[in-house]
Each structure stands twice: as C-alpha cells, then as structure tokens.
C-alpha positions as CSV (number, residue, x, y, z in Angstrom):
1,X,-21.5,-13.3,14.5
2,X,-18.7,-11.9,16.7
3,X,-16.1,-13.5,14.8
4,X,-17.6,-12.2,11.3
5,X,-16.9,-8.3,13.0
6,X,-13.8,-9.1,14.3
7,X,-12.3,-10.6,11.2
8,X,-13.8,-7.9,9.1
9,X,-11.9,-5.5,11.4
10,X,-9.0,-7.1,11.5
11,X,-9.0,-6.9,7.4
12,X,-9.8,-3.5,7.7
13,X,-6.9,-3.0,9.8
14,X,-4.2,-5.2,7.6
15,X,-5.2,-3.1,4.3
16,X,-4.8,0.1,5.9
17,X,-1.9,-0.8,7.8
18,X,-0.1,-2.1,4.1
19,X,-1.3,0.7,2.3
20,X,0.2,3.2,5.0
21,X,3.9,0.7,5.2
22,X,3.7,0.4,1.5
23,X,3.6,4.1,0.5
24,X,6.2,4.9,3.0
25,X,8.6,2.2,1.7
26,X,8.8,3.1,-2.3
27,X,6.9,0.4,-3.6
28,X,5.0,2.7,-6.4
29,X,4.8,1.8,-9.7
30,X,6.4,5.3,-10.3
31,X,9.4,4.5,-7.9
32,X,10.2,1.3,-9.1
33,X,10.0,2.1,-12.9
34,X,12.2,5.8,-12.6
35,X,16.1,5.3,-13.3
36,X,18.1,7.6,-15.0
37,X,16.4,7.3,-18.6
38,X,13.3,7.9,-17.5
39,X,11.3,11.1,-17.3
40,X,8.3,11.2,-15.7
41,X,6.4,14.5,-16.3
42,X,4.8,15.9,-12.8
C-alpha cells in the first residue's frame, strides 16, 4: 500500500513538473505553428 502512494505521488509530481518545464520552454501548439504567415488573433 505504501508503494501504491508513493508512485501515485511521484506521477503527480512528473505531470506537474512537465507541465511547468513545458510551458516555460515554447512547446505550444500556438508557438510551434506561428511563423511569419501566420496571424493568430489574441
């Protein structure tokens, strides 16, 4: 039972740490579709 709490904390802690590193690092849709043809409205 221990290991069932610890591994669902340690996914907790791997989605929130790749949501926070993959926001930071540009990986949006929206950032990797943009280029200079593109107009996104805001």
């Amino acid at each position: 039972m221990k290991a069932m709490f610890a591994a669902f904390v340690a996914i907790a802690l791997i989605a929130v740490g790749s949501n926070i590193y993959l926001s930071q690092a540009g990986f949006s849709s929206q950032d990797r579709a943009t280029g200079p043809a593109v107009r996104l409205d805001n």
